[in-house]
Backbone as CSV, one residue per row, in Angstrom:
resi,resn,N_x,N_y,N_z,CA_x,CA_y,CA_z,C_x,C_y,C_z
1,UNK,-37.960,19.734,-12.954,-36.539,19.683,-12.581,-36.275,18.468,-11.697
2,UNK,-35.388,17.779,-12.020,-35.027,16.235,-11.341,-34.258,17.215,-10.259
3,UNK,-34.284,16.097,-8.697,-34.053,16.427,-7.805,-32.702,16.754,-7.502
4,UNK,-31.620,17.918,-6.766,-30.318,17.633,-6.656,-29.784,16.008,-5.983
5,UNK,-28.374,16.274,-6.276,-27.823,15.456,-6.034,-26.825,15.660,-5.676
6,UNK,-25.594,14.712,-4.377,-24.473,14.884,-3.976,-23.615,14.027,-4.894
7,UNK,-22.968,14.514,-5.688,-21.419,13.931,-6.719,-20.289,13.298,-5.567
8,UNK,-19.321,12.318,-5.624,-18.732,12.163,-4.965,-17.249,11.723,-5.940
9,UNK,-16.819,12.754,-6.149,-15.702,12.916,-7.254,-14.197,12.431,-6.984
10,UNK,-13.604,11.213,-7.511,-12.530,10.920,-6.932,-11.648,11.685,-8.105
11,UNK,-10.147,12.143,-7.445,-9.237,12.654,-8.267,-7.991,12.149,-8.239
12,UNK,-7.340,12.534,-9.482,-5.938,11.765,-9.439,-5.149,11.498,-8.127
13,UNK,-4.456,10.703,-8.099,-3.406,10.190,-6.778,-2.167,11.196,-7.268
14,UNK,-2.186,12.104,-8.378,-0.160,12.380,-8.306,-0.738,13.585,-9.286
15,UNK,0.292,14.462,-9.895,0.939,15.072,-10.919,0.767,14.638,-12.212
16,UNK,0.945,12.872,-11.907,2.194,13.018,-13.157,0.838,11.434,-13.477
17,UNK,-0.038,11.150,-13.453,-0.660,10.261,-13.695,-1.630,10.178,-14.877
18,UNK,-1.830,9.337,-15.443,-1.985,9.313,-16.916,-3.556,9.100,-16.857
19,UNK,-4.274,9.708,-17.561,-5.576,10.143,-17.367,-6.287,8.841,-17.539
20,UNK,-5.841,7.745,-18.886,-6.205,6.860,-19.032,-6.224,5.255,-18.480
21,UNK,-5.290,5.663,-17.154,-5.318,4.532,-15.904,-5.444,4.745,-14.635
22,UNK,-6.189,6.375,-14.398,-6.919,6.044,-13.134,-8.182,7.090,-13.174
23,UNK,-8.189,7.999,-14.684,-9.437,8.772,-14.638,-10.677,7.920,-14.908
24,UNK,-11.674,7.480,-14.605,-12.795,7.190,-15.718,-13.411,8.391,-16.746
25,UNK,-13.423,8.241,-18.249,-13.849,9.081,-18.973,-14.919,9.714,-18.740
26,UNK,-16.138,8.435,-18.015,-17.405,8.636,-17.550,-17.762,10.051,-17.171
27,UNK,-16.950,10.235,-16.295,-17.184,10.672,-15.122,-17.399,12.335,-15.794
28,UNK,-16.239,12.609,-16.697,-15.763,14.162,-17.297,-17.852,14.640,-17.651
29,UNK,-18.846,13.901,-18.163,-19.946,14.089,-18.336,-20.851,14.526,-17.422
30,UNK,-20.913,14.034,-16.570,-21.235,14.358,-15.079,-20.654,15.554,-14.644
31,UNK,-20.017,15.813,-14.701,-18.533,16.883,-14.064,-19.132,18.011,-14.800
32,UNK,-18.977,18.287,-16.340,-19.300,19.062,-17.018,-20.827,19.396,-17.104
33,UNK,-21.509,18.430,-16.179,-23.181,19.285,-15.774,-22.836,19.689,-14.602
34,UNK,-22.398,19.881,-14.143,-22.305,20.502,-13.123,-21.949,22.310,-12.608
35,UNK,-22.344,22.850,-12.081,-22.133,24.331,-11.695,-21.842,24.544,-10.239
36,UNK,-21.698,23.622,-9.441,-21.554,23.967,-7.854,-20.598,22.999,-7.242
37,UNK,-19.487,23.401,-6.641,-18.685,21.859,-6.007,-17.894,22.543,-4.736
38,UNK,-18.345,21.394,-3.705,-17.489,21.605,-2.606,-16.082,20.684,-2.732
39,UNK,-14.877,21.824,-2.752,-13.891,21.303,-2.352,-12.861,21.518,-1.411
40,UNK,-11.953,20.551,-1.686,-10.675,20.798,-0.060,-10.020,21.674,-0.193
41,UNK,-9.840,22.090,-1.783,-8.740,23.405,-1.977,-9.080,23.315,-3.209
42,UNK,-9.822,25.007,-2.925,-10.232,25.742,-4.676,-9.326,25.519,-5.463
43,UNK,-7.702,26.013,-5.317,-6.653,26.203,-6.596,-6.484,24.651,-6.891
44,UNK,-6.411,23.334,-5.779,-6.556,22.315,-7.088,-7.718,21.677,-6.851
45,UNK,-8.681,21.969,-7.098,-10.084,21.525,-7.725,-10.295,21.959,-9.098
46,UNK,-9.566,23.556,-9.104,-9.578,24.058,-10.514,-8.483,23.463,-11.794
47,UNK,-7.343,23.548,-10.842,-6.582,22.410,-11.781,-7.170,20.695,-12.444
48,UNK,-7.623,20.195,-10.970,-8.583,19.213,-12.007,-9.360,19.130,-12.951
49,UNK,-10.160,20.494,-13.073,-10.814,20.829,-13.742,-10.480,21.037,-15.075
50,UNK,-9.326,21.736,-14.837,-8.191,21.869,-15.876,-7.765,20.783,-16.893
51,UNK,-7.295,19.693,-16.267,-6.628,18.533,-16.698,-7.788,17.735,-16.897
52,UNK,-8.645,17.540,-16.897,-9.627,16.890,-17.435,-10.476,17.474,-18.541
53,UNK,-9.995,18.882,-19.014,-10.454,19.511,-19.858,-11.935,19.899,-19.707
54,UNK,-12.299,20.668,-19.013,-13.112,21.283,-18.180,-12.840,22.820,-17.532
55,UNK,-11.920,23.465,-18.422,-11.149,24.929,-17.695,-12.721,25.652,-17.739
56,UNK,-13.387,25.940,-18.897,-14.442,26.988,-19.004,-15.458,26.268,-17.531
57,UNK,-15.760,25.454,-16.654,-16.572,25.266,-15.508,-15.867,26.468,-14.644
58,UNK,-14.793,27.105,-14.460,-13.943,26.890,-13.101,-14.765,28.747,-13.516
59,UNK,-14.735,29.939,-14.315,-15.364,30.805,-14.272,-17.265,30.617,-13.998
60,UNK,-17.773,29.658,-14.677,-19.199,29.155,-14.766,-19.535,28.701,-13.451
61,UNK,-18.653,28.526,-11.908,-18.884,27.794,-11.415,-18.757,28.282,-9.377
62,UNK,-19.357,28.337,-9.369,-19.733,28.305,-7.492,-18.721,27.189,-6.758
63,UNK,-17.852,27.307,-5.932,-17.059,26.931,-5.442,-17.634,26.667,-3.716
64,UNK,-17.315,25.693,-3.150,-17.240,26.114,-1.512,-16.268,25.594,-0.899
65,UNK,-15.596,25.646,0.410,-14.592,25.329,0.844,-15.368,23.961,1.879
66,UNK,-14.478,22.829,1.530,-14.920,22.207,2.384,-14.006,20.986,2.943
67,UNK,-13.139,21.626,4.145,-11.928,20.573,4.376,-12.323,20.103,5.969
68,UNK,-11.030,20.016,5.941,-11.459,19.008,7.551,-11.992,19.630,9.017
69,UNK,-11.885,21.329,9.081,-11.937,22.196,9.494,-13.748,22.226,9.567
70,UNK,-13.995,22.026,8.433,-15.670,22.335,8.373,-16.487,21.952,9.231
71,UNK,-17.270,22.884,9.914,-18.307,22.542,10.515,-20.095,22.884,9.964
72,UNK,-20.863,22.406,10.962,-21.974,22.223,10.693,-22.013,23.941,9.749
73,UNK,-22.053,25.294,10.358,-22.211,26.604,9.925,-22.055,26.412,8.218
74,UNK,-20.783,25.712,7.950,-19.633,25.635,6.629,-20.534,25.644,6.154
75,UNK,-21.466,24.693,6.022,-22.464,23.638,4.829,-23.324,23.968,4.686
76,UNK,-23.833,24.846,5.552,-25.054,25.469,5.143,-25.487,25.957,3.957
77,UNK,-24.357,27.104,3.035,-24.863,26.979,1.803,-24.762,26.060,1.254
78,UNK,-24.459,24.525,1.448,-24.478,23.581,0.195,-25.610,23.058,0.295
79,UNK,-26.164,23.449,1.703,-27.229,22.324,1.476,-28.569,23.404,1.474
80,UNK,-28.208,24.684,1.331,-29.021,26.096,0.562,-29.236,25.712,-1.058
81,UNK,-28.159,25.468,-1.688,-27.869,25.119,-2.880,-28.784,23.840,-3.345
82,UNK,-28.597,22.942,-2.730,-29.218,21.549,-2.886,-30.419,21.642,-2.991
83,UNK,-31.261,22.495,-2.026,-32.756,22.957,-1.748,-32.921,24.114,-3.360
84,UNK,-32.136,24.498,-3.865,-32.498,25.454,-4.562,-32.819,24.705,-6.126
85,UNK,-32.029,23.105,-5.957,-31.921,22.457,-7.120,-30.696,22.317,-7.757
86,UNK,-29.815,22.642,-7.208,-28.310,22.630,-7.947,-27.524,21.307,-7.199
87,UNK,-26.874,20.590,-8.089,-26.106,19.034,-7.410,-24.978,19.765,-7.083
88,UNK,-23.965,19.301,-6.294,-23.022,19.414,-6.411,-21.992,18.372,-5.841
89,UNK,-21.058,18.934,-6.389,-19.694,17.260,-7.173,-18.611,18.281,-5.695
90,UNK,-18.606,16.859,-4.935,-17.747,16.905,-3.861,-16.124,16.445,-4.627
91,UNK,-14.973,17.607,-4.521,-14.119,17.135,-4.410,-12.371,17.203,-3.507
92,UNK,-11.844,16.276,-3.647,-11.007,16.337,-2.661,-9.571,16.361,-3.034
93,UNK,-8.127,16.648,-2.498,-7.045,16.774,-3.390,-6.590,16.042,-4.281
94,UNK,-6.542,14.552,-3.801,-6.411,13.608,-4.397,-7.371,11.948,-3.677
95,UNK,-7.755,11.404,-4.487,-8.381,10.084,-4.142,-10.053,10.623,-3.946
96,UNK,-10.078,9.199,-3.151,-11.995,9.279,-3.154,-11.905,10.544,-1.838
97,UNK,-12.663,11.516,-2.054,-13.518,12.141,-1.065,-14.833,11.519,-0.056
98,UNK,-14.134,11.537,1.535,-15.102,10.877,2.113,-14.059,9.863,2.862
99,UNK,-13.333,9.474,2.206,-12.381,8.220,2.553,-10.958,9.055,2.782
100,UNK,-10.651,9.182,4.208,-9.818,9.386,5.072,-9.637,11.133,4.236
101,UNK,-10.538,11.923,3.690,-10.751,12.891,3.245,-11.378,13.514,3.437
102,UNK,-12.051,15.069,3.775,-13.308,15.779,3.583,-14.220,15.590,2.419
103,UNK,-15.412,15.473,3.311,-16.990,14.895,2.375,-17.532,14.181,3.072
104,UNK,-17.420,13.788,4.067,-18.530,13.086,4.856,-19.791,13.710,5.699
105,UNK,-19.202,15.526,5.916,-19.984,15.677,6.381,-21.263,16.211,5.589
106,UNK,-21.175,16.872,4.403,-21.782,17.084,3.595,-22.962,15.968,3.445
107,UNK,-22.503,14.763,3.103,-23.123,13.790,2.080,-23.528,13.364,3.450
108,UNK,-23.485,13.163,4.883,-24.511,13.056,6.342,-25.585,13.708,6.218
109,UNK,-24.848,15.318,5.705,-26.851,15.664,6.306,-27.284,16.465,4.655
110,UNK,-26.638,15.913,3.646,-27.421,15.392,2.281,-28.639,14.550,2.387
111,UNK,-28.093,12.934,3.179,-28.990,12.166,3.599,-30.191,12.612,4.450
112,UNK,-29.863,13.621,5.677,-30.724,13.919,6.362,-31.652,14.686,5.866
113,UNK,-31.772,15.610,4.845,-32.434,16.321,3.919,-33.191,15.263,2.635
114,UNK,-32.523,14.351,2.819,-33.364,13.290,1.995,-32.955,13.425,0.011
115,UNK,-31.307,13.971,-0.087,-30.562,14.584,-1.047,-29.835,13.069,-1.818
116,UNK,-29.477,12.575,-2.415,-29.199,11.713,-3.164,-27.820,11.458,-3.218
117,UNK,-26.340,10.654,-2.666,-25.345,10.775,-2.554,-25.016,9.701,-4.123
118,UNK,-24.352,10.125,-4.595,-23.755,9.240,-5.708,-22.148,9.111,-6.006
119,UNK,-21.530,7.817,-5.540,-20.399,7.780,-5.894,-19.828,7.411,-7.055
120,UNK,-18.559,8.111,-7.628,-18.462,8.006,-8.795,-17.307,7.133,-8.873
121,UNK,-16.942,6.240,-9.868,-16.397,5.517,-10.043,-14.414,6.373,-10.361
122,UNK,-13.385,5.678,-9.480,-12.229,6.048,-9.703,-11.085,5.782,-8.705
123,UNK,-10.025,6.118,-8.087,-8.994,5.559,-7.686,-9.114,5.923,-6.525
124,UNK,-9.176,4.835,-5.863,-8.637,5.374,-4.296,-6.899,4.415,-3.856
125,UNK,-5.801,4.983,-3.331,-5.161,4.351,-2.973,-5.357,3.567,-2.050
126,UNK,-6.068,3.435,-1.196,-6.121,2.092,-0.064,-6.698,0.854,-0.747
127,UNK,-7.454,1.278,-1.578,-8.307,-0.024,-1.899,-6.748,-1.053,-3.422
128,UNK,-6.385,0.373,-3.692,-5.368,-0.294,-4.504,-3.890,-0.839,-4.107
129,UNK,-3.644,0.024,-3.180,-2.694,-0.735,-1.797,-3.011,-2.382,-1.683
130,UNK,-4.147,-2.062,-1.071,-4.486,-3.745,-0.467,-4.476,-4.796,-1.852
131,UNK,-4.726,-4.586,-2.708,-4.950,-4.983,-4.228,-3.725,-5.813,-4.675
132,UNK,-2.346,-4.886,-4.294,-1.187,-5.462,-4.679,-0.179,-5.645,-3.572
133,UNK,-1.182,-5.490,-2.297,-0.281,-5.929,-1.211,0.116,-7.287,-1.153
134,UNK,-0.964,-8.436,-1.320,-0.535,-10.046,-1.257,-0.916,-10.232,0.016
135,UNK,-2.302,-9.482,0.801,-2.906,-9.701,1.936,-4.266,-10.289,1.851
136,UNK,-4.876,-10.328,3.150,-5.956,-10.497,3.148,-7.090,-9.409,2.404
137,UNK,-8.008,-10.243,1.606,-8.748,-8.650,1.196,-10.430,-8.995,1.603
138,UNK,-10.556,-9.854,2.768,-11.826,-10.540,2.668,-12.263,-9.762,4.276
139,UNK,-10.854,-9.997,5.175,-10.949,-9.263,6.187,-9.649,-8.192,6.623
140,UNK,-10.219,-6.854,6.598,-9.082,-5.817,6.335,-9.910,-4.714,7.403
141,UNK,-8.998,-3.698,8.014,-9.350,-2.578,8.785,-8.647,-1.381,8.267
142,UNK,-9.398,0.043,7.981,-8.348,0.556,7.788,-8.294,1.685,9.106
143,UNK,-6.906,2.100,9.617,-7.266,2.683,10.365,-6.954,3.996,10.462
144,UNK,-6.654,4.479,9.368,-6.646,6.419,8.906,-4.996,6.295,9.187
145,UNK,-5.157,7.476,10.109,-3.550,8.400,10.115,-3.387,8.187,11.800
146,UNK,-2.444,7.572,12.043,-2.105,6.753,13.598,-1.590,8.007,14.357
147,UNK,-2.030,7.872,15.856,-1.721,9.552,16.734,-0.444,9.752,16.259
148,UNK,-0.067,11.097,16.341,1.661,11.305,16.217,2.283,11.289,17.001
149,UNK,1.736,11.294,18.261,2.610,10.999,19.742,3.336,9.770,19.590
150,UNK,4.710,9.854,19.721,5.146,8.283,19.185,5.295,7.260,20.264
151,UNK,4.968,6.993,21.752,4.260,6.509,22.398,2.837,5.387,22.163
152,UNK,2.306,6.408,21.830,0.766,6.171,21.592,1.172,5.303,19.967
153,UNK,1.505,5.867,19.542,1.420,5.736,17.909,1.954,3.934,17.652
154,UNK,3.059,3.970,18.769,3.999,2.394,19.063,2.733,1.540,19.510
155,UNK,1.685,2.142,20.138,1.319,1.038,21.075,-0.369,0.741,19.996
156,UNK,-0.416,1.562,19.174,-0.991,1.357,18.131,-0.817,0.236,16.958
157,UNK,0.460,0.576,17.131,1.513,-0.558,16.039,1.128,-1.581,16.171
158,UNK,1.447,-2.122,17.342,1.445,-3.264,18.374,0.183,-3.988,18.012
159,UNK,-1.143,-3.181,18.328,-2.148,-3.552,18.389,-2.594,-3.734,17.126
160,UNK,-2.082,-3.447,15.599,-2.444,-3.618,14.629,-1.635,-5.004,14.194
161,UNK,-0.494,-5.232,14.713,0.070,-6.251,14.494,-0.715,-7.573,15.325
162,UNK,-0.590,-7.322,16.034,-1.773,-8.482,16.889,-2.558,-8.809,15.900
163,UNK,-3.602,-7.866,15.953,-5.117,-8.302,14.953,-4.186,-8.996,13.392
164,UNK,-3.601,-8.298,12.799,-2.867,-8.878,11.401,-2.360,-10.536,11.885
165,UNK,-1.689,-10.911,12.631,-1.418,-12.132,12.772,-2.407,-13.480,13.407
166,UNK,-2.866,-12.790,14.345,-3.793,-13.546,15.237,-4.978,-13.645,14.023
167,UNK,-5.522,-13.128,13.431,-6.950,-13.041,13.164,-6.732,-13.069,11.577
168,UNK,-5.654,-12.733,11.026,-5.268,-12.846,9.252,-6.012,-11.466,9.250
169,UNK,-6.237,-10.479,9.987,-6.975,-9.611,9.096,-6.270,-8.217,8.869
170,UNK,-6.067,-8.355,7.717,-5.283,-6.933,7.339,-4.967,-5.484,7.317
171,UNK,-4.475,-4.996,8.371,-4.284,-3.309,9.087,-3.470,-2.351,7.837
172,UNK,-4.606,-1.363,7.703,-3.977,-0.270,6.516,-4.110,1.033,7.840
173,UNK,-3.220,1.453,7.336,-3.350,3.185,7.851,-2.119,3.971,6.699
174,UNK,-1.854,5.392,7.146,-1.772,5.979,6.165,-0.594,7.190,7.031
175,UNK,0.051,8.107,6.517,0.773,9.163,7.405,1.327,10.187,6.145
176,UNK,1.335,11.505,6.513,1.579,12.698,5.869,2.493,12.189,5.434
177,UNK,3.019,12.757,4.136,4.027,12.323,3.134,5.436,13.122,4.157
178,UNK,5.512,14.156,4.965,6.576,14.421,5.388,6.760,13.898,6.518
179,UNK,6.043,13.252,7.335,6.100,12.190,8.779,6.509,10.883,8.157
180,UNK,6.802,10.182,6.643,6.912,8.958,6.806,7.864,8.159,7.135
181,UNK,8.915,8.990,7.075,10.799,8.581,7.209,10.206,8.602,9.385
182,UNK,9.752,9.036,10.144,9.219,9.045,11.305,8.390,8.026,11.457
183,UNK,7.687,7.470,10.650,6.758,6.321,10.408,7.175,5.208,10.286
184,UNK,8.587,5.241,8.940,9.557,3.759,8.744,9.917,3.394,10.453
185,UNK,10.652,4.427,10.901,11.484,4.124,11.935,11.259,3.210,13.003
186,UNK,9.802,3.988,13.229,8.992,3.409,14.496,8.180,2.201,14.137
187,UNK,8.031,2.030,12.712,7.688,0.970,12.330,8.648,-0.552,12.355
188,UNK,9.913,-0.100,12.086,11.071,-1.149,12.586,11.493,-1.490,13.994
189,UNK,10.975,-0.644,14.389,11.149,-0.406,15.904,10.018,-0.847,16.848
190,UNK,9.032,-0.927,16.343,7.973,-1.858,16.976,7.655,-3.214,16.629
191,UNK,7.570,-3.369,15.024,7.144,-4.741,14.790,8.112,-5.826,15.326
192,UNK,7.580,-7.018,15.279,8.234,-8.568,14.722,9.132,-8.347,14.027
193,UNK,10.191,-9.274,13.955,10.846,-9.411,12.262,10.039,-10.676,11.795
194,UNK,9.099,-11.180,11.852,8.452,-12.306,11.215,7.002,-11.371,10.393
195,UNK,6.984,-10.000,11.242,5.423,-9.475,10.082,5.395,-8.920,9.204
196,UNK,4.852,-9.291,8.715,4.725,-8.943,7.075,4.096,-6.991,6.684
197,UNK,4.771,-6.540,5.741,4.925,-4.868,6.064,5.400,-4.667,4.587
198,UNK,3.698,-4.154,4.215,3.832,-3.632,2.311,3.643,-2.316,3.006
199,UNK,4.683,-1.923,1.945,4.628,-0.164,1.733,4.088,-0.125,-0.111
200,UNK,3.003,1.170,0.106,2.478,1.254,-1.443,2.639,2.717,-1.543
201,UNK,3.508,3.020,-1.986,3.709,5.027,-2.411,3.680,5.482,-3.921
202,UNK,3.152,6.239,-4.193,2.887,6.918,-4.848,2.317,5.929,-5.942
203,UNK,1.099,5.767,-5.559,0.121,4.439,-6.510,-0.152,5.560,-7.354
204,UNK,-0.150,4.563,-8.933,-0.405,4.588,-10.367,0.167,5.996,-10.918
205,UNK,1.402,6.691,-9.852,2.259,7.288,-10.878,3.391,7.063,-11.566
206,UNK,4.341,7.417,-12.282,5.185,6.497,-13.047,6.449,6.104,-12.255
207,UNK,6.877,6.330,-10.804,7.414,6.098,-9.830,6.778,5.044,-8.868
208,UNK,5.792,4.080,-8.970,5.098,3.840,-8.611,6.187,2.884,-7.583
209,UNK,5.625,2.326,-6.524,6.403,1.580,-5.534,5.810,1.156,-4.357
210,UNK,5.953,-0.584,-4.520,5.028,-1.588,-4.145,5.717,-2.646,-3.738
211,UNK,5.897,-2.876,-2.647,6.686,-4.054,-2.015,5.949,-4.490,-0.750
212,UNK,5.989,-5.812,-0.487,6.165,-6.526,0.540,6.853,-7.516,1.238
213,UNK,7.465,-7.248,2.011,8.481,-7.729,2.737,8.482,-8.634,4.554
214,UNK,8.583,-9.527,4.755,9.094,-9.350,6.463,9.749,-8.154,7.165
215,UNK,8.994,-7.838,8.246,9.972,-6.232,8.962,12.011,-7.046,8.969
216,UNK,12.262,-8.193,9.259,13.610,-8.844,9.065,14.186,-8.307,7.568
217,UNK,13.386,-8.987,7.025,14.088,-8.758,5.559,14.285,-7.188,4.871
218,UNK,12.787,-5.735,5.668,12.999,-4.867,5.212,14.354,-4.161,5.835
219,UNK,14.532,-4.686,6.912,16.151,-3.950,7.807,17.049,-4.044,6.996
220,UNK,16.884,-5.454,6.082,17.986,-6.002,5.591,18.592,-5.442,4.015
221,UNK,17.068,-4.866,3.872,16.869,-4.263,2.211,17.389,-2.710,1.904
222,UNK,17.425,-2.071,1.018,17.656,-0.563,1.197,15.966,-0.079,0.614
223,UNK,15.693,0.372,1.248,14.126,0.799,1.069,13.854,2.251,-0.240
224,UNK,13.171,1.845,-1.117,13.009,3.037,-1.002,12.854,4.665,-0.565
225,UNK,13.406,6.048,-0.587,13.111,6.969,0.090,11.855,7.577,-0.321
226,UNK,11.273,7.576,1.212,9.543,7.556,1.068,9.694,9.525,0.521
227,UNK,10.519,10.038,1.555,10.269,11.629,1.641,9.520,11.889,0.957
228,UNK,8.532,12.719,1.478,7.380,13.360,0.488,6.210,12.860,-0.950
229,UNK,6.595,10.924,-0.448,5.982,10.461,-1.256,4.432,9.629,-0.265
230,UNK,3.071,10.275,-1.156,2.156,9.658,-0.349,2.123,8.460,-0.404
231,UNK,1.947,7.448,0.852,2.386,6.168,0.993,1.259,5.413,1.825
232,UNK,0.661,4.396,1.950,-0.007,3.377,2.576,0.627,2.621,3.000
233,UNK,0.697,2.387,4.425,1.271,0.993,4.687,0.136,-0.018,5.461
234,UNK,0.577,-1.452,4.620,-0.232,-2.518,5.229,0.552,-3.496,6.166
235,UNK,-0.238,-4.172,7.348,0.207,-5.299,7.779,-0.256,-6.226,7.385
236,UNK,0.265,-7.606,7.341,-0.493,-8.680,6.885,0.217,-9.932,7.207
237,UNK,-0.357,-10.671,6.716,0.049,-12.177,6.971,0.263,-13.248,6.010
């Protein structure tokens, strides 16, 4: 018996996204050996499962919960499982798992057990953000989901704008699809009107929406309404 292994399963960005421009086919092979997967939320892990045509795994198949909540206790059966010989395919709601997602802690003490992490090829929005932002992509930071204290969160701004101008190097972070109309605001409200400020929402679904602008010129524009659409925003230069 070849040794387990940790899967690192990226999933669609939307609903409504077309299997053949951000699934890899590859991947459905892999997926379908599989019998064990930690994910962020059983009901859509099973839907993926679903839509990739894979429904008969979701009865065949050992489930664990594994979101941001998880601690060391959580994982214990996965890494019971792993010792027993069974891989299992980490997945997360949408995008790469691991990346500003649950799965890191798993695939930590995978490594420490001496368990095999394998990432699988597929969409992450940040990396495709920066892609069609018109930024730097040589030197970039990303910096997750900024405090919500909007204080703190301003003086964050600030400091991402600095590094973006001074240094060319390009600041991504990210905010709950219902905080982002709270996010525009304070975002007009802190920057320059000379810095440069791509918004990327709802990457590779058929609403897709990708601009970059001067914070001047976005005052000046009618913006798209982000509400409830997952969104990346970059600074840049």
């Amino acid at each position: 018996m070849s040794k387990a292994k940790v899967y690192l399963i990226p999933n669609f960005l939307g609903p409504e996204v077309t299997e053949d421009r951000s699934f890899p086919s590859e991947n459905k092979e892999i997926i379908a050996s599989l019998s064990h997967f930690a994910v962020e939320n059983i009901k859509d892990a099973r839907r993926f499962l679903v839509r990739i045509g894979l429904k008969s795994k979701i009865d065949e198949s050992e489930f664990y919960n594994l979101d941001k909540k998880s601690d060391w206790d959580d994982i214990q059966p996965m890494i019971a499982a792993l010792k027993e010989g069974h891989s299992i395919g980490v997945i997360s709601d949408a995008g790469c798992p691991g990346i500003a997602d649950p799965g890191s802690l798993l695939v930590k003490h995978a490594h420490i057990n001496a368990f095999q992490a394998v990432p699988l090829i597929g969409p992450s929005s940040i990396f495709l953000a920066l892609m069609a932002s018109g930024f730097n992509g040589q030197s970039f930071n990303f910096k997750g989901y900024l405090n919500r204290d909007s204080a703190v969160k301003s003086k964050e701004i600030r400091e991402m704008e600095n590094l973006a101008n001074q240094f060319q190097q390009t600041q991504i972070f990210m905010e709950t699809p219902y905080r982002n109309e709270a996010m525009w605001e304070d975002l007009l409200k802190t920057l320059r009107g000379d810095t440069k400020l791509c918004v990327a929402a709802n990457i590779s679904l058929p609403n897709e929406y990708i601009k970059t602008k001067t914070v001047a010129e976005w005052k000046k524009s009618n913006k798209q309404n982000l509400d409830k659409m997952p969104a990346i925003y970059l600074l840049g230069s």
